[in-house]
LOLO-559726 format. One line per field, with one value per residue (C-alpha): y, z, x; residue in one letter. Coordinates in Angstrom, 1 decimal, always signed. Each point is the difference from the previous one (the first is absolute). Layout:
% LOLO-559726
north	c(Y,...) $
up	c(Z,...) $
east	c(X,...) $
zanu	c(A,...) $
END
This chain:
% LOLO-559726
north	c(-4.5,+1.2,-2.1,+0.1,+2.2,+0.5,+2.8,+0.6,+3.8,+0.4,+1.9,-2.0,+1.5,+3.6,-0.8,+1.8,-2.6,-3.6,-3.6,-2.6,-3.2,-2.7,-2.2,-1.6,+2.0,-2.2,-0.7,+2.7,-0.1,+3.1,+1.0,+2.9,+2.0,-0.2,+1.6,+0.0,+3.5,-1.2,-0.6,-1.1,-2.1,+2.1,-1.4,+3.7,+1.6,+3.1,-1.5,+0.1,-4.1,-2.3,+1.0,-2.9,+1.2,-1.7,-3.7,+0.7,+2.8,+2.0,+3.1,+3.7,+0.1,-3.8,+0.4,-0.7,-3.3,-0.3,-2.8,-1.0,-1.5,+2.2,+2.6,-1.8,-0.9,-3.0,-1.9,+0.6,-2.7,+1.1,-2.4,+2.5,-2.9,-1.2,+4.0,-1.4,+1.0,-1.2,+1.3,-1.6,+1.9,+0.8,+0.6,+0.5,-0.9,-0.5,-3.6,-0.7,-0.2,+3.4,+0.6,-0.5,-2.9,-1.4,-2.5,-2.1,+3.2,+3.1,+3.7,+1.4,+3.6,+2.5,+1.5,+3.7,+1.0,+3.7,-0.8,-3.1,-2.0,-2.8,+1.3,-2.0,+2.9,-0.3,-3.4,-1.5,-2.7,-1.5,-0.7,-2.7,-0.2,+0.4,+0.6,+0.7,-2.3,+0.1,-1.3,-2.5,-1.5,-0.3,-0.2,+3.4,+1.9,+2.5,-0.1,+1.9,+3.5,+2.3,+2.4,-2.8,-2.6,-3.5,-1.7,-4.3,-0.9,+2.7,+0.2,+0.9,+3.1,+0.5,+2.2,+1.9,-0.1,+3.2,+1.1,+0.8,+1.6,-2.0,+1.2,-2.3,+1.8,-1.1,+2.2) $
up	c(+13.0,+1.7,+1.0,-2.4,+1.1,-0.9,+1.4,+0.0,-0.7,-0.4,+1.3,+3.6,+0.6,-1.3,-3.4,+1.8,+2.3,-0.5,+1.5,-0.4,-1.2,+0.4,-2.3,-2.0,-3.4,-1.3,+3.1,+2.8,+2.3,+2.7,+2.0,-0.5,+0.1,-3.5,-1.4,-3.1,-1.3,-2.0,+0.8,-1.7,+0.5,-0.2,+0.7,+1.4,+2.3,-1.9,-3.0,-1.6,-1.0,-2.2,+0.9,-0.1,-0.5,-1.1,-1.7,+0.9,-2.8,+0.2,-2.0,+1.7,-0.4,+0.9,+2.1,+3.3,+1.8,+1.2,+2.5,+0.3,+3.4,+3.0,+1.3,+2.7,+1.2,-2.2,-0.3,-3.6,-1.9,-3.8,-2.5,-2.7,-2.3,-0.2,+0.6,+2.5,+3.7,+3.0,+2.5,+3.7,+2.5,+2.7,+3.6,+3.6,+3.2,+3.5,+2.0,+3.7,+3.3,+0.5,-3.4,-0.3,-1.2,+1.7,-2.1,-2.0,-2.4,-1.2,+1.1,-3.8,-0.5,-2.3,-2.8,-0.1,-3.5,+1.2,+2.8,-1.7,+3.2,+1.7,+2.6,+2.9,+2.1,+3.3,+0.5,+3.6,+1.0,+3.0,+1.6,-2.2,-3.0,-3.6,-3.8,-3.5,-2.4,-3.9,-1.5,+3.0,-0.3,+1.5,-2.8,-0.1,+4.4,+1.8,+3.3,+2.3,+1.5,-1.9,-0.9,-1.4,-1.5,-0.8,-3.1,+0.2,+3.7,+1.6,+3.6,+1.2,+1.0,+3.5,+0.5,+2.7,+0.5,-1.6,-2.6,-3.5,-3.2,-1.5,-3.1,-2.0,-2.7,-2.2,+0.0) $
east	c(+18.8,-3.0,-2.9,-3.4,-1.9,-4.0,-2.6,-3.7,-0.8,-3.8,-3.2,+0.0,+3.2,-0.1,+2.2,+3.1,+0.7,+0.6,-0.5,+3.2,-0.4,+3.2,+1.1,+2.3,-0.2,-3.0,-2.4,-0.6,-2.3,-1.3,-2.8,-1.9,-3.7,-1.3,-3.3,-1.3,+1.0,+3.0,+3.5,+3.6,+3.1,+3.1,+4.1,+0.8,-2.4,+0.8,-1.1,+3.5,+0.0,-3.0,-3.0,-3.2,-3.5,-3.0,+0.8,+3.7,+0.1,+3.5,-0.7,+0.2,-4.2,-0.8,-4.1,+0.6,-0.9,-3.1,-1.5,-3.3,+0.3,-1.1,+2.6,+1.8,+3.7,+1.0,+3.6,+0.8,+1.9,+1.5,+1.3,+2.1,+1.0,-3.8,-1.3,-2.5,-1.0,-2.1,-1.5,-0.3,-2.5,+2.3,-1.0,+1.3,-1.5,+1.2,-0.3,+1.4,-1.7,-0.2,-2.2,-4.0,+0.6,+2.7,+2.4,-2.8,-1.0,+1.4,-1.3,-0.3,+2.2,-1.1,+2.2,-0.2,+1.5,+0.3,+2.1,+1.4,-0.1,-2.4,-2.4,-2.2,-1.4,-2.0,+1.2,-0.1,+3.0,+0.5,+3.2,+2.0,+2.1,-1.1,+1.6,-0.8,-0.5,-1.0,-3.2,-0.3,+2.7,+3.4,+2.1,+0.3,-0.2,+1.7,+0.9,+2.7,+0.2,-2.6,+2.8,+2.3,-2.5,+1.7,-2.1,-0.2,+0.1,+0.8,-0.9,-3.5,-0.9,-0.2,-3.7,-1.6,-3.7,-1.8,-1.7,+2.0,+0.7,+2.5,+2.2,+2.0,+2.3,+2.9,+3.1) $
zanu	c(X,X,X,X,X,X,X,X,X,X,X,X,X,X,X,X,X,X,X,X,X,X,X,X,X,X,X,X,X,X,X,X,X,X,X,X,X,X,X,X,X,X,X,X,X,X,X,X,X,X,X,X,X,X,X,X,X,X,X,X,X,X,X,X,X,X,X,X,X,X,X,X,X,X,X,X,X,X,X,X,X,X,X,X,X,X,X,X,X,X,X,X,X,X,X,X,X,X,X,X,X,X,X,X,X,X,X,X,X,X,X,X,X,X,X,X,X,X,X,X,X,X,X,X,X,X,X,X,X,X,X,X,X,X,X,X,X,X,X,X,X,X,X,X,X,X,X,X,X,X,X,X,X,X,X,X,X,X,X,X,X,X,X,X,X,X,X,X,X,X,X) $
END
């Protein structure tokens, strides 16, 4: 039997494509750039399953979603049995010797929704180490070779000094 799948299909990600969300049939939980122009939750990405507009509504013409925070990246938690979500702000930074800020504070990354990816440009590191962590925290880094990132205690990254534009993207 195949796992339960849920998607996000909405204005933040041009309605044709989609952002996953695992889970277990009943909670799922993703991360993704949301803004306030609408969006739904699908279980096909090519809306072939249940689809979940605004209060969890099922029918063909349900409105949309709509969120009144600010547009942002958020970890998105959804309850189907209780038809309720929440949304976590979500951010990335990078820490280590080699950063700004060395290992007591995060260097804030950018989300780009065009390019779907995190951005720090024109940043200056020394020579050192450093990762990238979640919402200042490590419960959630990346570490490792750049092409082959390991997430939860992977190695640092080893760093040359120079000046930067650093990219971070899912596949």
């Amino acid at each position: 039997e195949a796992a339960p799948e849920l998607y996000m299909k909405g204005d933040a990600n041009g309605w044709d494509g989609y952002d996953y969300l695992a889970g277990d049939g009943v909670h799922f939980t993703g991360f993704m750039y949301l803004n306030q122009n609408g969006f739904k939750f699908t279980t096909a990405p090519d809306w072939s399953g249940t689809g979940y507009g605004a209060n969890f509504d099922t029918a063909p013409d349900a409105a949309n979603i709509v969120i009144t925070e600010p547009a942002g990246y958020y970890q998105v938690d959804v309850d189907l049995s209780a038809k309720t979500y929440t949304l976590t702000p979500f951010t990335i930074g990078i820490i280590g010797n080699a950063t700004p800020k060395g290992w007591d504070s995060d260097t804030d990354m950018t989300y780009n929704p065009e390019k779907r990816c995190w951005e720090l440009n024109d940043v200056t590191l020394t020579k050192g180490e450093m990762k990238f962590r979640h919402t200042n925290d490590w419960s959630l880094s990346w570490g490792g070779e750049l092409d082959n990132l390991t997430t939860q205690n992977g190695p640092n990254i080893a760093v040359a000094a120079g000046t930067y534009d650093i990219k971070l993207k899912a596949n």
